[in-house]
C-alpha positions as CSV (number, residue, x, y, z in Angstrom):
1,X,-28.3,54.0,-7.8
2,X,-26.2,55.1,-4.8
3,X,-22.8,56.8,-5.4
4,X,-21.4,56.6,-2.5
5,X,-17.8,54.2,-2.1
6,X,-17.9,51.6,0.4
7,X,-15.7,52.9,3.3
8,X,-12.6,50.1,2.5
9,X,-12.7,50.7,-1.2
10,X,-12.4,54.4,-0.1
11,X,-10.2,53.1,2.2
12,X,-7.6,51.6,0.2
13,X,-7.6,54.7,-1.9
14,X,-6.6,57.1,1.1
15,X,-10.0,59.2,0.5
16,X,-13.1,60.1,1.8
17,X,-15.6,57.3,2.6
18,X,-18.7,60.2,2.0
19,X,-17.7,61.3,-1.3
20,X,-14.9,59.0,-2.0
21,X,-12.9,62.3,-3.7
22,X,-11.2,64.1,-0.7
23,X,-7.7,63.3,0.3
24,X,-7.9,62.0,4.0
25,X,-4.1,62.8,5.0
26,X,-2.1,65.7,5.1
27,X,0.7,64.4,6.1
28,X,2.3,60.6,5.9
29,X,0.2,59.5,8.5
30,X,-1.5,63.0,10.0
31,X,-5.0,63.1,9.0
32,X,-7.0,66.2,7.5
33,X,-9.6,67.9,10.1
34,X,-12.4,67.4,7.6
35,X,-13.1,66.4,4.2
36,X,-11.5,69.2,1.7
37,X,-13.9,67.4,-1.0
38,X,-17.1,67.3,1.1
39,X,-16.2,68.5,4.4
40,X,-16.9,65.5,6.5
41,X,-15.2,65.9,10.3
42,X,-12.6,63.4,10.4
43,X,-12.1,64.5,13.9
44,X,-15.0,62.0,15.4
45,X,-12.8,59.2,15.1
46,X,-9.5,58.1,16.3
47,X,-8.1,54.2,15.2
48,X,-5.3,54.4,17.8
49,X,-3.3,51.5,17.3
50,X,-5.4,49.7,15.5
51,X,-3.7,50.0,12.0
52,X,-0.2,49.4,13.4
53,X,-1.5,46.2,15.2
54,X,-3.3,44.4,11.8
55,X,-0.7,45.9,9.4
56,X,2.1,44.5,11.9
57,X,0.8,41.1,12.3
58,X,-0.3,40.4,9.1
59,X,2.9,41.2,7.4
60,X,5.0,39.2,10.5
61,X,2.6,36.7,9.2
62,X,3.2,36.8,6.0
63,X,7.4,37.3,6.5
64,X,7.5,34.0,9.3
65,X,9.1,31.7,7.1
66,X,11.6,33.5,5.9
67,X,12.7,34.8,9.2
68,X,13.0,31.0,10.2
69,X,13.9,29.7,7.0
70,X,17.1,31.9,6.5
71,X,18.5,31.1,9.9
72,X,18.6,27.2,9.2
73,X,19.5,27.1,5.4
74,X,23.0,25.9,4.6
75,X,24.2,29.6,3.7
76,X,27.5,30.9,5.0
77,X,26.7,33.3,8.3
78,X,27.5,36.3,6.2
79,X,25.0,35.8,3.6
80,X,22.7,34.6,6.3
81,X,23.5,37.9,7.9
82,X,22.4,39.5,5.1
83,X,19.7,37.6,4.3
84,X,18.3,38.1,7.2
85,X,19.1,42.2,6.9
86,X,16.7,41.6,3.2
87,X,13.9,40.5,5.2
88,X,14.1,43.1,8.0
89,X,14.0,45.6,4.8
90,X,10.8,43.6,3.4
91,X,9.1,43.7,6.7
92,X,9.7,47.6,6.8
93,X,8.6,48.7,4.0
94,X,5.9,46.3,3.8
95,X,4.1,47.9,7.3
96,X,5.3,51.7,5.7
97,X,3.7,50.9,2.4
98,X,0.0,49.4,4.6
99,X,-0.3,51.9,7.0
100,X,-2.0,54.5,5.9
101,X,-4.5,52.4,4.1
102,X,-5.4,50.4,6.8
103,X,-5.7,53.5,9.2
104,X,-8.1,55.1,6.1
105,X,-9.5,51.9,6.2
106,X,-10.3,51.7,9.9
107,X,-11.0,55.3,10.1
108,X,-14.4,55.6,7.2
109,X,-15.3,51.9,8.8
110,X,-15.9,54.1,12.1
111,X,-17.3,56.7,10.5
112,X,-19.8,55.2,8.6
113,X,-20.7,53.0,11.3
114,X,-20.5,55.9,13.6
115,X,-18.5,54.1,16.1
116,X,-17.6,55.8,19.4
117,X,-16.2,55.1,22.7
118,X,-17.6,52.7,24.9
119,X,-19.3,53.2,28.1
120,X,-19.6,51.3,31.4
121,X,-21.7,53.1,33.4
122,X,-23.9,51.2,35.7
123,X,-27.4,51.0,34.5
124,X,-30.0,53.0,36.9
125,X,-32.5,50.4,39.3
126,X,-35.7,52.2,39.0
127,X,-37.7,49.5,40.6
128,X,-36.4,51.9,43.9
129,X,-34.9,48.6,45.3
């Protein structure tokens, strides 16, 4: 039977999708160079903004009714006003809270399916025509 995590379980837990032990950030957001577990080079892929795009929509997503709920309920405009502040607050702490796993996420779903750049090089006519 295979140890190894699958790369979102690993994922969710900010570690390693090789060993599933090693830390994969440093920093908030600033991943390590490699693996301090297994040394895996954590340098082959970059998500970009790819985790601030899902974890940004989904949470808008989610948080859409209340931000047009709470303008159009019969509260008084200071309490809408501050209603509106609670959400704004939600929606923060919602996308600081999913960030880093969906960029751990994205980043072991690369490298285990050793994804890379992509390429648009014309292909080569060796018919000689």
């Amino acid at each position: 039977m295979d140890n190894k995590p699958t790369p979102i379980l690993a994922g969710l837990r900010q570690r390693c999708g090789t060993c599933g032990e090693g830390k994969l950030f440093k920093g908030y957001l600033k991943l390590n160079d490699s693996c301090p577990h297994c040394g895996r080079d954590m340098t082959a892929a970059d998500t970009a903004d790819g985790p601030a795009f899902f974890v940004g929509f989904g949470v808008l997503i989610l948080m859409a009714p209340f931000l047009f709920l709470v303008p159009m309920s019969p509260l008084s405009l200071g309490l809408k006003a501050l209603a509106m502040v609670g959400v704004g607050a939600v929606v923060t702490l919602l996308c600081l809270w999913l960030l880093p796993m969906a960029k751990a996420i994205l980043l072991n779903l690369q490298l285990h399916h050793k994804a890379e750049e992509a390429s648009f090089e014309k292909p080569v006519n060796k018919s000689g025509s």
